[in-house]
N, C-alpha and C positions, 0 to 999 in steps of 0.2 A: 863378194857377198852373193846368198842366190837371192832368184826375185823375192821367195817368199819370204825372208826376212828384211830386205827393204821394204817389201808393199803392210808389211805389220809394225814397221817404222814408221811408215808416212801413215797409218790409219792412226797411229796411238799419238802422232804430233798433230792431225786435223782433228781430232775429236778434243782434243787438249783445247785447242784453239776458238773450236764450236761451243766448248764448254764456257769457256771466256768470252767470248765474243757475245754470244748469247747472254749471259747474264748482266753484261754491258747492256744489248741493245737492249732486251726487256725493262731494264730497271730505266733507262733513257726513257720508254716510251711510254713509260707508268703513267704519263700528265699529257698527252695527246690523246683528245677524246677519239680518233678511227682508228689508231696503233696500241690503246691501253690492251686490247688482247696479246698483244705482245707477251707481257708480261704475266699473264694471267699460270701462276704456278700449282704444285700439286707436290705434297710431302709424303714421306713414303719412309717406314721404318720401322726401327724397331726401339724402345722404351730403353734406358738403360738400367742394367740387371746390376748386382756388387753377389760376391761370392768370396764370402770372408773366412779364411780357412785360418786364424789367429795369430799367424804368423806370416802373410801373404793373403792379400786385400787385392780380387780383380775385379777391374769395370768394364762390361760388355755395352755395347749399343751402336746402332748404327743411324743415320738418317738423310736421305737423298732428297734434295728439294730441285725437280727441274720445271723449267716453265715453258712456253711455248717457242720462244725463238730459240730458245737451247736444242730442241726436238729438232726442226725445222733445219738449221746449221747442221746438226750429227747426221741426219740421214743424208744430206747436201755431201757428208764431208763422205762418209760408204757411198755413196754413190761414184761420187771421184776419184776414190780409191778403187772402184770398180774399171772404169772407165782407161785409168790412166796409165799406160802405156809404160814398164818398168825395164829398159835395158841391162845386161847381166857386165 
Protein backbone atom coordinates (compact mmCIF):
# COMPACT_ATOMS: atom_id res chain seq x y z
CA UNK A 1 0.00 0.00 0.00
CA UNK A 2 1.52 3.77 -0.42
CA UNK A 3 1.97 5.93 2.52
CA UNK A 4 -0.78 8.01 1.67
CA UNK A 5 -3.43 5.54 1.88
CA UNK A 6 -2.11 4.08 5.26
CA UNK A 7 -1.64 7.62 6.92
CA UNK A 8 -5.79 8.35 5.75
CA UNK A 9 -6.32 4.79 7.50
CA UNK A 10 -4.76 5.70 10.59
CA UNK A 11 -6.22 9.35 10.68
CA UNK A 12 -10.02 7.97 9.94
CA UNK A 13 -9.21 5.05 12.84
CA UNK A 14 -7.86 7.83 15.52
CA UNK A 15 -10.49 10.32 14.84
CA UNK A 16 -13.02 7.33 15.20
CA UNK A 17 -11.45 6.65 18.37
CA UNK A 18 -11.22 10.62 19.49
CA UNK A 19 -14.61 10.69 18.79
CA UNK A 20 -15.35 7.85 21.24
CA UNK A 21 -13.21 8.40 23.64
CA UNK A 22 -14.04 11.89 23.99
CA UNK A 23 -17.64 11.50 24.43
CA UNK A 24 -16.76 8.85 27.09
CA UNK A 25 -14.46 11.18 28.92
CA UNK A 26 -16.83 14.38 28.61
CA UNK A 27 -19.90 12.63 29.68
CA UNK A 28 -17.46 10.88 32.68
CA UNK A 29 -16.47 14.33 33.71
CA UNK A 30 -20.06 16.03 33.67
CA UNK A 31 -20.04 15.60 37.89
CA UNK A 32 -16.46 16.72 38.67
CA UNK A 33 -16.61 20.33 39.55
CA UNK A 34 -12.59 21.24 37.81
CA UNK A 35 -13.24 18.77 34.71
CA UNK A 36 -17.13 19.57 34.10
CA UNK A 37 -15.61 21.82 31.07
CA UNK A 38 -14.82 18.60 29.75
CA UNK A 39 -17.88 18.07 28.71
CA UNK A 40 -19.22 21.43 28.13
CA UNK A 41 -20.85 20.65 24.14
CA UNK A 42 -22.11 22.68 21.20
CA UNK A 43 -24.74 21.40 18.49
CA UNK A 44 -24.46 22.36 15.09
CA UNK A 45 -27.09 21.60 12.25
CA UNK A 46 -29.46 21.44 10.25
CA UNK A 47 -33.64 20.99 11.17
CA UNK A 48 -34.96 18.23 9.48
CA UNK A 49 -36.83 19.08 6.04
CA UNK A 50 -39.61 15.98 4.50
CA UNK A 51 -40.04 16.47 0.60
CA UNK A 52 -43.17 14.52 -0.13
CA UNK A 53 -43.40 13.90 -3.80
CA UNK A 54 -46.69 11.26 -3.40
CA UNK A 55 -45.38 8.37 -4.10
CA UNK A 56 -41.80 8.88 -2.45
CA UNK A 57 -41.56 10.61 0.99
CA UNK A 58 -37.71 12.00 1.89
CA UNK A 59 -36.27 13.18 5.17
CA UNK A 60 -33.28 15.42 4.97
CA UNK A 61 -31.37 16.66 8.30
CA UNK A 62 -28.24 16.53 9.69
CA UNK A 63 -26.90 17.35 13.42
CA UNK A 64 -23.30 17.20 14.91
CA UNK A 65 -23.13 17.63 18.63
CA UNK A 66 -19.21 17.86 19.80
CA UNK A 67 -17.87 18.82 23.04
CA UNK A 68 -14.76 19.70 24.27
CA UNK A 69 -12.70 16.73 24.93
CA UNK A 70 -13.83 15.33 21.58
CA UNK A 71 -11.99 18.71 19.97
CA UNK A 72 -8.98 18.22 22.31
CA UNK A 73 -8.51 14.21 21.28
CA UNK A 74 -9.20 14.97 17.17
CA UNK A 75 -6.68 17.61 16.99
CA UNK A 76 -4.31 15.13 19.43
CA UNK A 77 -5.07 12.45 16.93
CA UNK A 78 -3.95 14.99 13.24
CA UNK A 79 -1.48 15.90 15.15
CA UNK A 80 -0.01 12.14 15.45
CA UNK A 81 -0.98 11.48 12.21
CA UNK A 82 1.28 14.34 11.35
CA UNK A 83 4.08 13.31 13.35
CA UNK A 84 4.09 9.65 12.76
CA UNK A 85 6.51 8.10 10.77
CA UNK A 86 4.58 5.52 7.87
CA UNK A 87 7.03 2.89 6.40
CA UNK A 88 6.02 1.69 2.59
Amino acid sequence: MKKGVLKTILLIILLVLAVVLGQIIGTACAGIHFLSWLGAAADFGLSTTELNLSILKITFGIRLGINAAQSILALAAVIAVIVIKVKE
